[in-house]
mmCIF file as gemmi writes it, N, C-alpha and C atoms, coordinates in Angstrom:
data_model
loop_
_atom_site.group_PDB
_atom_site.id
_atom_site.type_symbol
_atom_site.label_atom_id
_atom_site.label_alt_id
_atom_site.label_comp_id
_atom_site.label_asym_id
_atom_site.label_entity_id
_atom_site.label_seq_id
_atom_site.pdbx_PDB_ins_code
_atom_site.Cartn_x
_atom_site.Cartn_y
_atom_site.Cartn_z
_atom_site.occupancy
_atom_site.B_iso_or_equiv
_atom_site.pdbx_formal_charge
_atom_site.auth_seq_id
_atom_site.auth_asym_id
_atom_site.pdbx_PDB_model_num
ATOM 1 N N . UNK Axp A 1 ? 1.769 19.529 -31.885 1 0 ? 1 A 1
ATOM 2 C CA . UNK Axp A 1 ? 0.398 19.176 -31.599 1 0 ? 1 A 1
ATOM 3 C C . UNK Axp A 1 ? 0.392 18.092 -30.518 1 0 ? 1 A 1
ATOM 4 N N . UNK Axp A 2 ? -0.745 18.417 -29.321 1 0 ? 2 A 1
ATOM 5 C CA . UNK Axp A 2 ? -0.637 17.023 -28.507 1 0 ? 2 A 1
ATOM 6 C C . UNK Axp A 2 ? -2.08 16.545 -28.755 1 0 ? 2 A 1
ATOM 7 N N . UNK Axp A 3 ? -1.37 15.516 -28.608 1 0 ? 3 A 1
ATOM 8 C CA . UNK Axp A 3 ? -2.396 14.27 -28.366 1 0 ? 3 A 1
ATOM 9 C C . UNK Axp A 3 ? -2.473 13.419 -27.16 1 0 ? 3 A 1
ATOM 10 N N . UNK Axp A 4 ? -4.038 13.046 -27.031 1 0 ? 4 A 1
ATOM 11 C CA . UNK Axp A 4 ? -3.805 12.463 -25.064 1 0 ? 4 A 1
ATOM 12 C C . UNK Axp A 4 ? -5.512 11.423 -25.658 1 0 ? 4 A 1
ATOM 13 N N . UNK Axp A 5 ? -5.32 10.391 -25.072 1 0 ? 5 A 1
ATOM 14 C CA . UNK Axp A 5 ? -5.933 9.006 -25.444 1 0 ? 5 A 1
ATOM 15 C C . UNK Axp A 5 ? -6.944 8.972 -24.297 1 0 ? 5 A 1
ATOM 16 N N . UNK Axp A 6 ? -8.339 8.75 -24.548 1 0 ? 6 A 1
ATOM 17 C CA . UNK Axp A 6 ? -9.011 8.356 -23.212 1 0 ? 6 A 1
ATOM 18 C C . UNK Axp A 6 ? -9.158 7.389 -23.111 1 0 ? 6 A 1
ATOM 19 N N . UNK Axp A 7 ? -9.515 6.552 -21.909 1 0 ? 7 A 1
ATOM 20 C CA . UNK Axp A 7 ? -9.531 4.724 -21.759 1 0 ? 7 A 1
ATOM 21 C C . UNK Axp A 7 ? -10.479 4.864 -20.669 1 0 ? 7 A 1
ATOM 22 N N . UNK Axp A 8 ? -11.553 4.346 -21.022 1 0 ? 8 A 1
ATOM 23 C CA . UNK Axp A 8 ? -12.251 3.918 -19.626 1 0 ? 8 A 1
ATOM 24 C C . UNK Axp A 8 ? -12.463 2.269 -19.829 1 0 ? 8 A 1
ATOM 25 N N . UNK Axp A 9 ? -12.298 1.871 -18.206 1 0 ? 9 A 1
ATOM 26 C CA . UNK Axp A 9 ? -12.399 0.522 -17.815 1 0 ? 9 A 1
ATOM 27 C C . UNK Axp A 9 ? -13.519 0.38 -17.757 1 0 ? 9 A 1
ATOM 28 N N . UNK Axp A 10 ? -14.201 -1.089 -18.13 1 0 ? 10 A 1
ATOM 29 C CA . UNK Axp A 10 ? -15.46 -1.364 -18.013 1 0 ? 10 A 1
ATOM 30 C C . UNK Axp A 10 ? -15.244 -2.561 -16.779 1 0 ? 10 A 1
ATOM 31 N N . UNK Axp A 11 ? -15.405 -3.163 -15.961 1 0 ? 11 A 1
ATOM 32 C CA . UNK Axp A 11 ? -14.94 -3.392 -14.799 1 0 ? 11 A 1
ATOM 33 C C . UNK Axp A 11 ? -16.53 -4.284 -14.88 1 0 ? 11 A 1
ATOM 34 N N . UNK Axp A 12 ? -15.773 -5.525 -14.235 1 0 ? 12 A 1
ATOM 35 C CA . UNK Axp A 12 ? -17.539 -6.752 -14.158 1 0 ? 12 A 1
ATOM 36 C C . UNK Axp A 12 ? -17.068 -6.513 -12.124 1 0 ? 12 A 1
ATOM 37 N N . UNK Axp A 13 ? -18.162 -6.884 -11.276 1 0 ? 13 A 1
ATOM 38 C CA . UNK Axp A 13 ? -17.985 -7.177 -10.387 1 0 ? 13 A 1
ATOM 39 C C . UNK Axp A 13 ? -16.949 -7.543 -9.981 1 0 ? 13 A 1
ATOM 40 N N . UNK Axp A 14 ? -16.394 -8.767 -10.032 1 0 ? 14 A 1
ATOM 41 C CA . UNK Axp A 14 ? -15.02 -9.398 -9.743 1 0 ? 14 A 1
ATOM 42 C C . UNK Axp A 14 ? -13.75 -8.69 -9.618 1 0 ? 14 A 1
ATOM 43 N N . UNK Axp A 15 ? -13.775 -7.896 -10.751 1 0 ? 15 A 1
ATOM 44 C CA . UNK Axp A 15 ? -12.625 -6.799 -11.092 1 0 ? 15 A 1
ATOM 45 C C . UNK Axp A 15 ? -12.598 -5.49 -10.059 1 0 ? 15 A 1
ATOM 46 N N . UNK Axp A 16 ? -13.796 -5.045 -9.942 1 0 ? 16 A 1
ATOM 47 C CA . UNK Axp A 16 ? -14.17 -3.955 -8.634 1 0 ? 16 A 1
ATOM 48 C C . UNK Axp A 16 ? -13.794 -4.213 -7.648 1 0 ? 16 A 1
ATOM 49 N N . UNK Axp A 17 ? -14.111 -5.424 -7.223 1 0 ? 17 A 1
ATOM 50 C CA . UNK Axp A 17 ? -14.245 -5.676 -5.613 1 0 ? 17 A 1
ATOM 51 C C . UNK Axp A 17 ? -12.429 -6.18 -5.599 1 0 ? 17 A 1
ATOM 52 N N . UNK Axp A 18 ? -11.883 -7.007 -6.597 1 0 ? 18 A 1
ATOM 53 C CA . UNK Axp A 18 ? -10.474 -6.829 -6.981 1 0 ? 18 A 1
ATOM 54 C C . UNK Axp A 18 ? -9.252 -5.468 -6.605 1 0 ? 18 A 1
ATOM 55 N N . UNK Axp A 19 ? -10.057 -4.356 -7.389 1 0 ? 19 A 1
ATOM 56 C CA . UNK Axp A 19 ? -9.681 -2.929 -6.907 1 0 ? 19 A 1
ATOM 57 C C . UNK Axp A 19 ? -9.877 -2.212 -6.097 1 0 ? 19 A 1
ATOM 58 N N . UNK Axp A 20 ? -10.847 -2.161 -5.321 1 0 ? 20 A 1
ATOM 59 C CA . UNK Axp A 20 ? -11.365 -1.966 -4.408 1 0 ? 20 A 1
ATOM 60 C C . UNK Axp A 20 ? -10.212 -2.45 -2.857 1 0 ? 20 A 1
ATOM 61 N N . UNK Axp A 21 ? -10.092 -3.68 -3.16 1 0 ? 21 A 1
ATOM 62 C CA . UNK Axp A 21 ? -9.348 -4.143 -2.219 1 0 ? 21 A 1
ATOM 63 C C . UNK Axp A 21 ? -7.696 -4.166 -2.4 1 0 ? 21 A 1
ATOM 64 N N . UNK Axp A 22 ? -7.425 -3.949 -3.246 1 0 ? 22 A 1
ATOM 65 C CA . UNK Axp A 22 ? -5.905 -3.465 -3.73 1 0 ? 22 A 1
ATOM 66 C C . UNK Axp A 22 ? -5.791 -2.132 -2.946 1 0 ? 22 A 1
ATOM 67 N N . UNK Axp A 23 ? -6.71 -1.179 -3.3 1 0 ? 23 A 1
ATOM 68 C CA . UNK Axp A 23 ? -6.655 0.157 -3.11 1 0 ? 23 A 1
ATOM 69 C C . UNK Axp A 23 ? -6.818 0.58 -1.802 1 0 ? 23 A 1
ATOM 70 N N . UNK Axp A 24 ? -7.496 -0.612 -1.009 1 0 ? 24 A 1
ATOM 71 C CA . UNK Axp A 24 ? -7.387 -0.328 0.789 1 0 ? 24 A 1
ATOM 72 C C . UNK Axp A 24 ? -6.097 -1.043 1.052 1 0 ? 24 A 1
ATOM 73 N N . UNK Axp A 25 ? -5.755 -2.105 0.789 1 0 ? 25 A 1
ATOM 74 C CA . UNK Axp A 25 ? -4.232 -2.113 1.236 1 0 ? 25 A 1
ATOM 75 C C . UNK Axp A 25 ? -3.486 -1.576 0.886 1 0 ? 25 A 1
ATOM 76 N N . UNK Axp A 26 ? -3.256 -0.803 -0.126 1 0 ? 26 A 1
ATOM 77 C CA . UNK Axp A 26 ? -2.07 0.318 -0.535 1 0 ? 26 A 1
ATOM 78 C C . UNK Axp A 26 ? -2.257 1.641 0.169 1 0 ? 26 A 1
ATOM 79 N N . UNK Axp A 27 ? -3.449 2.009 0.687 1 0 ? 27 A 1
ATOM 80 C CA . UNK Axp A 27 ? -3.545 3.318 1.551 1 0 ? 27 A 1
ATOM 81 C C . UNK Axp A 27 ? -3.483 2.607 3.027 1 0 ? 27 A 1
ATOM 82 N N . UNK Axp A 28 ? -3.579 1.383 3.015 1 0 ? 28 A 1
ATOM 83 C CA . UNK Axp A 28 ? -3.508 0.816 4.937 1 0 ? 28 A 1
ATOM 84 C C . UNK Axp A 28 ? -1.933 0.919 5.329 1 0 ? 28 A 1
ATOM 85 N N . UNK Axp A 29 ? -1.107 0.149 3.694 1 0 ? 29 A 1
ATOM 86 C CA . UNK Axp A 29 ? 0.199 0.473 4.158 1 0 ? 29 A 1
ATOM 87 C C . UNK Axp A 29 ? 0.636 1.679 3.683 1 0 ? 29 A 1
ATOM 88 N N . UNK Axp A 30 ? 0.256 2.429 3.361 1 0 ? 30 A 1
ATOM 89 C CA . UNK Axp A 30 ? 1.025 4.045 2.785 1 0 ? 30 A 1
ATOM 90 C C . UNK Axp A 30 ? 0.848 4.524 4.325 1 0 ? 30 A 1
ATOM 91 N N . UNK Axp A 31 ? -0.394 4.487 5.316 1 0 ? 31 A 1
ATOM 92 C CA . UNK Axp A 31 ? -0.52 5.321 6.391 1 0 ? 31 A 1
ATOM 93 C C . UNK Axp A 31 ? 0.172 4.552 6.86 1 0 ? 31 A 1
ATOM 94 N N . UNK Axp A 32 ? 0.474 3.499 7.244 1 0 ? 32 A 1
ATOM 95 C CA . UNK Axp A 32 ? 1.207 2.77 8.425 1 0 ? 32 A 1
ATOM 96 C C . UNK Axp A 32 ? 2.348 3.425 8.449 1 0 ? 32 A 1
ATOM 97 N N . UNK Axp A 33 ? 3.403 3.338 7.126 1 0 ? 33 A 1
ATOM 98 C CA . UNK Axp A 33 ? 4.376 3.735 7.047 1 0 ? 33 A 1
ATOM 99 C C . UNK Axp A 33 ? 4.859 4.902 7.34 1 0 ? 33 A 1
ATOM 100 N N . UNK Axp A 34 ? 3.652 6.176 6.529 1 0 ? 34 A 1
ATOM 101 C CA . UNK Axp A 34 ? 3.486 7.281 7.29 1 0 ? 34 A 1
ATOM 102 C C . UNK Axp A 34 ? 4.009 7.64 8.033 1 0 ? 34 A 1
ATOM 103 N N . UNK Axp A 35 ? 3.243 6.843 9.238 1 0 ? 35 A 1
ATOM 104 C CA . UNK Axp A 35 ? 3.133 6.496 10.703 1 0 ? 35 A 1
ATOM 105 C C . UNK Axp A 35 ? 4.309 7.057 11.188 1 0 ? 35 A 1
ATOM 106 N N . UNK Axp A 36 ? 5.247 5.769 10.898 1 0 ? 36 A 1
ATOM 107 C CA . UNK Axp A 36 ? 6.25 5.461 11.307 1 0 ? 36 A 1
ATOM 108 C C . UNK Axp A 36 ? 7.3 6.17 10.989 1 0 ? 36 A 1
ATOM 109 N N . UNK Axp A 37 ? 7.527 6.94 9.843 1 0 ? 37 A 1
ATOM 110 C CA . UNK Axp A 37 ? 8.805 7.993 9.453 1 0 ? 37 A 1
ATOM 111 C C . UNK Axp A 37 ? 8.04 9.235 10.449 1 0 ? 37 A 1
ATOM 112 N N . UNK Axp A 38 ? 6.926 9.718 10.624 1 0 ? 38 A 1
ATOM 113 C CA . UNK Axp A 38 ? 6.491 10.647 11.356 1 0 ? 38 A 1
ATOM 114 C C . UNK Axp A 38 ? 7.046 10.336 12.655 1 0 ? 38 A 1
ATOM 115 N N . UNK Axp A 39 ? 6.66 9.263 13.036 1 0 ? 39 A 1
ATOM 116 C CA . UNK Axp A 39 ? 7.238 8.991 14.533 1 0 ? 39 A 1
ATOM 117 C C . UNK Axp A 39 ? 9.101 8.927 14.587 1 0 ? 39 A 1
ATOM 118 N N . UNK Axp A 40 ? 9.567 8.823 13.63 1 0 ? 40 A 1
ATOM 119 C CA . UNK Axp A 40 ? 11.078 8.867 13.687 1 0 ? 40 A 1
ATOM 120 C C . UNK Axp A 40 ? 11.477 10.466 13.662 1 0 ? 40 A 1
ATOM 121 N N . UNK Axp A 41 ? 10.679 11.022 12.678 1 0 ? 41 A 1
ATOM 122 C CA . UNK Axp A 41 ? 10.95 12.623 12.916 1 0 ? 41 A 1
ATOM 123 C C . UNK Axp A 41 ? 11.064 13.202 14.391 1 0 ? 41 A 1
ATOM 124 N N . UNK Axp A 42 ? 9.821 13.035 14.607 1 0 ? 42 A 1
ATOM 125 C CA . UNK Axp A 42 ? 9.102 13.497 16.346 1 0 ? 42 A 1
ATOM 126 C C . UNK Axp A 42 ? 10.647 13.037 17.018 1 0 ? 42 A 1
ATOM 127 N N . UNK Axp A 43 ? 11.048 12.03 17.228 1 0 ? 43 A 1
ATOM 128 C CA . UNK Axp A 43 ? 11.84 11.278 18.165 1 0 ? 43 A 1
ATOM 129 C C . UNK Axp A 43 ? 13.497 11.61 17.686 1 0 ? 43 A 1
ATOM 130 N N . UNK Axp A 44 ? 13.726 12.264 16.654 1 0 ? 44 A 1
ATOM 131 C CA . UNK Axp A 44 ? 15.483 12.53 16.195 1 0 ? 44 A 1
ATOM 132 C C . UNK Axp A 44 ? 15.844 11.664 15.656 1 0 ? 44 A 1
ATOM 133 N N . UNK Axp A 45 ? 15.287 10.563 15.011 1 0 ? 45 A 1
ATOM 134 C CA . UNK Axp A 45 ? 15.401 8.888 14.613 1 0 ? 45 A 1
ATOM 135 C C . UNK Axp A 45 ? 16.305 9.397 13.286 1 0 ? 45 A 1
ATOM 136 N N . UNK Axp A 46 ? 17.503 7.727 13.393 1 0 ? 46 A 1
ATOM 137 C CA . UNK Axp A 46 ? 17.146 7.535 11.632 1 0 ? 46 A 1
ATOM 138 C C . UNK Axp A 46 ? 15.705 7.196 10.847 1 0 ? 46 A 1
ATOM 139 N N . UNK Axp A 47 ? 15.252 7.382 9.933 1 0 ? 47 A 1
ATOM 140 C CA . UNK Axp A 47 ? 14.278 7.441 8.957 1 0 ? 47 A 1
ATOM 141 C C . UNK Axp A 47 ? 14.545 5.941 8.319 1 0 ? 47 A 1
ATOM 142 N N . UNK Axp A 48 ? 13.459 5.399 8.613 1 0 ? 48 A 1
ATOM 143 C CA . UNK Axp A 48 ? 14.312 3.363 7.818 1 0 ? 48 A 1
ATOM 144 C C . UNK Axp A 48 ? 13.876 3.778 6.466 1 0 ? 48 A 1
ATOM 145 N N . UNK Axp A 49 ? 14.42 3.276 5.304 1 0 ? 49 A 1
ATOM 146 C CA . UNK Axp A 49 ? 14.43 3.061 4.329 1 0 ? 49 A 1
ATOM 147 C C . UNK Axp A 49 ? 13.144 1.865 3.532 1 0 ? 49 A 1
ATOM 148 N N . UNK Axp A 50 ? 12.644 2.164 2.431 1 0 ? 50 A 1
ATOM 149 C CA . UNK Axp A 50 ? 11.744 1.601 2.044 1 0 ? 50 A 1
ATOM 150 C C . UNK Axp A 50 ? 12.026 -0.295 2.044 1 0 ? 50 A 1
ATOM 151 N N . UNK Axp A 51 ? 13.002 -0.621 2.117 1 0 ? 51 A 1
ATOM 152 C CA . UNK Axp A 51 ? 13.111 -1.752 2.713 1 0 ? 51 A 1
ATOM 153 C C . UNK Axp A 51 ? 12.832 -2.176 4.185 1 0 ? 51 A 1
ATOM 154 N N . UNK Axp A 52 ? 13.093 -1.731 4.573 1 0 ? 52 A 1
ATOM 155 C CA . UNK Axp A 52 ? 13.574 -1.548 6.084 1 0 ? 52 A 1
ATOM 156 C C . UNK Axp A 52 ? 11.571 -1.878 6.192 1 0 ? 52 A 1
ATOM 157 N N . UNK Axp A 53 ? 11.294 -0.501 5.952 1 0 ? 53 A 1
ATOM 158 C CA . UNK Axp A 53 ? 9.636 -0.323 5.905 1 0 ? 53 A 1
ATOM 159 C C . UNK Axp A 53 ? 8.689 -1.673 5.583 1 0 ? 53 A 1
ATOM 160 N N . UNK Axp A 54 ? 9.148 -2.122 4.334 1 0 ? 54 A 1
ATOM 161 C CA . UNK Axp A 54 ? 8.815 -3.453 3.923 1 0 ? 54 A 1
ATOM 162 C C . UNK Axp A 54 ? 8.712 -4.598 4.476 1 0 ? 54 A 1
ATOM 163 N N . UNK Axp A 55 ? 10.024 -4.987 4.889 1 0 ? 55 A 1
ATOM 164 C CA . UNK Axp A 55 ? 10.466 -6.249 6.013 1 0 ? 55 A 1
ATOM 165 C C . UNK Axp A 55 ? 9.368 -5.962 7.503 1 0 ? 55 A 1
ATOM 166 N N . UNK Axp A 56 ? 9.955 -4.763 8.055 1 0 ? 56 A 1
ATOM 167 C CA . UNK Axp A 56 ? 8.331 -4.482 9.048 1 0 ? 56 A 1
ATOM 168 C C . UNK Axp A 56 ? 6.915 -4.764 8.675 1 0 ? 56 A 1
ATOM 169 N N . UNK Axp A 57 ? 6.705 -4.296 7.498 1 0 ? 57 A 1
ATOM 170 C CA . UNK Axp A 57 ? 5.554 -4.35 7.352 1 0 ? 57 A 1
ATOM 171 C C . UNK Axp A 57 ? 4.851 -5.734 7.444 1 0 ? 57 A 1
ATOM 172 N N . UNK Axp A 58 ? 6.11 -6.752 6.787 1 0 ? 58 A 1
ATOM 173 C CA . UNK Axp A 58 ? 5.521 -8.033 6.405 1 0 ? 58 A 1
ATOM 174 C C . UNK Axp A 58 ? 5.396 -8.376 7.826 1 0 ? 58 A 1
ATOM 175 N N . UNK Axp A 59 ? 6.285 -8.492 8.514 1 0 ? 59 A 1
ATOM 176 C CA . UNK Axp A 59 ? 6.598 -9.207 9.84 1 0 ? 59 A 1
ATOM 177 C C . UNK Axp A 59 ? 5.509 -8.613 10.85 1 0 ? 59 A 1
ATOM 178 N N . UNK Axp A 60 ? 5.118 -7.49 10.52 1 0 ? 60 A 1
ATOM 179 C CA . UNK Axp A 60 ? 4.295 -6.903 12.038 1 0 ? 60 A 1
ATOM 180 C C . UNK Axp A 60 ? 2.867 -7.01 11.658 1 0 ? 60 A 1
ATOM 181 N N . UNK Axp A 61 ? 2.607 -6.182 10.556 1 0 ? 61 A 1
ATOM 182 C CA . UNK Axp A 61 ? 0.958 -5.678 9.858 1 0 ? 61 A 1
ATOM 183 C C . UNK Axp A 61 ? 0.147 -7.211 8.859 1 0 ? 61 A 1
ATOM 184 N N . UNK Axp A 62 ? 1.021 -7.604 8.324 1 0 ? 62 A 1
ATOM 185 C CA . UNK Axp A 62 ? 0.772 -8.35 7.568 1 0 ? 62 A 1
ATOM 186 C C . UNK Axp A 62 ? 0.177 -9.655 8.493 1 0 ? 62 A 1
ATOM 187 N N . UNK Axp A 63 ? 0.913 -9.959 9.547 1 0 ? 63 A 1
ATOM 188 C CA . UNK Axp A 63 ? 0.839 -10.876 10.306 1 0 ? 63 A 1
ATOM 189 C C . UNK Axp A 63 ? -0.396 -11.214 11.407 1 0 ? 63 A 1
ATOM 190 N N . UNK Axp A 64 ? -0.613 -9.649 11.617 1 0 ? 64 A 1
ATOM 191 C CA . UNK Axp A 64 ? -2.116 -9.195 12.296 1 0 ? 64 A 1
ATOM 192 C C . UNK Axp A 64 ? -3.179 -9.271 11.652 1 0 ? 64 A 1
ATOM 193 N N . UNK Axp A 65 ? -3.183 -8.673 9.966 1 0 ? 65 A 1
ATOM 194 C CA . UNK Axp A 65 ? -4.136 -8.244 8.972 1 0 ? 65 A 1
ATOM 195 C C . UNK Axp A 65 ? -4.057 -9.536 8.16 1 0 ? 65 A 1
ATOM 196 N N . UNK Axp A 66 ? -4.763 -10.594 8.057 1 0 ? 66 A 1
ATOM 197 C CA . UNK Axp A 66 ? -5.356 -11.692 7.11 1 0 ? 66 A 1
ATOM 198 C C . UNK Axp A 66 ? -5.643 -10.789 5.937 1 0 ? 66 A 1
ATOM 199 N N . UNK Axp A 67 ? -6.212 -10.042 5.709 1 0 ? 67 A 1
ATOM 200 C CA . UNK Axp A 67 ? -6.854 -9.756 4.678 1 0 ? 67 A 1
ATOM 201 C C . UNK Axp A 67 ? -5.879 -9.034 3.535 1 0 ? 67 A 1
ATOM 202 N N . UNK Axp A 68 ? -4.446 -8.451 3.971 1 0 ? 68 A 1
ATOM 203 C CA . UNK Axp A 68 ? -3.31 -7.738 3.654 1 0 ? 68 A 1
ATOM 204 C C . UNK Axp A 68 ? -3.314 -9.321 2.718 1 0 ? 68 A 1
ATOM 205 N N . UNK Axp A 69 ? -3.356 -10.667 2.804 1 0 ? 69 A 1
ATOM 206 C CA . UNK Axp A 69 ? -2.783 -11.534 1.919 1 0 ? 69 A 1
ATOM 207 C C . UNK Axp A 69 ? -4.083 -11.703 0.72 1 0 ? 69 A 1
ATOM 208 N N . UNK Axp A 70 ? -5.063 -10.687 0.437 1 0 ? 70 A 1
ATOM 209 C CA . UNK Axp A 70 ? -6.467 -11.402 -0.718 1 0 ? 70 A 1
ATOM 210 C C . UNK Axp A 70 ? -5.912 -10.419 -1.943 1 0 ? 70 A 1
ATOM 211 N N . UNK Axp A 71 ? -4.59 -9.755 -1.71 1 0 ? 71 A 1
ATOM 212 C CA . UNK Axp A 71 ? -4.175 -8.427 -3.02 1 0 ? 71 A 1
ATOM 213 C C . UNK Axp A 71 ? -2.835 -10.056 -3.189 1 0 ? 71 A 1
ATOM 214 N N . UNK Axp A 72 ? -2.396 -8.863 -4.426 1 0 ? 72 A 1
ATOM 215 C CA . UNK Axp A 72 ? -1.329 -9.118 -4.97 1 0 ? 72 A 1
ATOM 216 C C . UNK Axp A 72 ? 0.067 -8.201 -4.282 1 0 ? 72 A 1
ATOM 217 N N . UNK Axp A 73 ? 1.245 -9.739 -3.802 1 0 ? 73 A 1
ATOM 218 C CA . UNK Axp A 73 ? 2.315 -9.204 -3.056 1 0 ? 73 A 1
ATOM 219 C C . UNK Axp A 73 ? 2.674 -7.914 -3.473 1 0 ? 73 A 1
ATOM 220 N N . UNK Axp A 74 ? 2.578 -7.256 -4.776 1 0 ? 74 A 1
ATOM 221 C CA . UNK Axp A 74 ? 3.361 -5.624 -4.777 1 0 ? 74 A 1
ATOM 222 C C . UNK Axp A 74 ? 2.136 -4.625 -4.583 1 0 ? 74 A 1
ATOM 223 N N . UNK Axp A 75 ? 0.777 -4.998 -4.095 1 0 ? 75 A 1
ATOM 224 C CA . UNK Axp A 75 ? -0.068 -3.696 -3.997 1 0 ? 75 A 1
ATOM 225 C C . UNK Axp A 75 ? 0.83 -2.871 -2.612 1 0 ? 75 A 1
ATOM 226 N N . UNK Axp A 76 ? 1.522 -3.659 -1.027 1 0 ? 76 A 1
ATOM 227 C CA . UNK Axp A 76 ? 1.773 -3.223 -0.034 1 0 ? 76 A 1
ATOM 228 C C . UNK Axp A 76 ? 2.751 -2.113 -0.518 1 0 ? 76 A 1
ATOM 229 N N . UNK Axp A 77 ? 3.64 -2.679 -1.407 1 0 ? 77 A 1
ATOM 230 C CA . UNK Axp A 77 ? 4.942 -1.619 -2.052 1 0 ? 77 A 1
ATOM 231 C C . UNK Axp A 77 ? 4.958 -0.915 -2.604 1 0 ? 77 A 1
């Protein structure tokens, strides 16, 4: 027999606009990264590794984008 649990969040303002903004920096850096293994394909590249990806990210995107610092450091990862 299965069993499967429903949960809904009841979410005050604070918490929304919280998620809300988690959820645009995790799709700002999912496309960036994207980006960038696409462009290594196109070109015959090695493919950098999710570190590799990371360390860029902080150093290049992060550095441009103020707003990449109002989440919590593991939403980018």
């Amino acid at each position: 027999m299965l069993l499967s649990f429903k949960t809904q969040l009841i979410l005050n303002n604070k918490q929304v606009t919280a998620f809300t903004k988690a959820s645009r920096v995790a799709r700002h850096a999912y496309n960036w990264a994207n980006a960038i293994i696409q462009k290594c394909w196109d070109e015959k590249q090695k493919v950098p590794s999710a570190i590799d990806l990371h360390k860029r990210l902080v150093a290049e995107v992060k550095a441009a984008n103020q707003w990449c610092y109002e989440t919590n450091k593991n939403v980018p990862q």
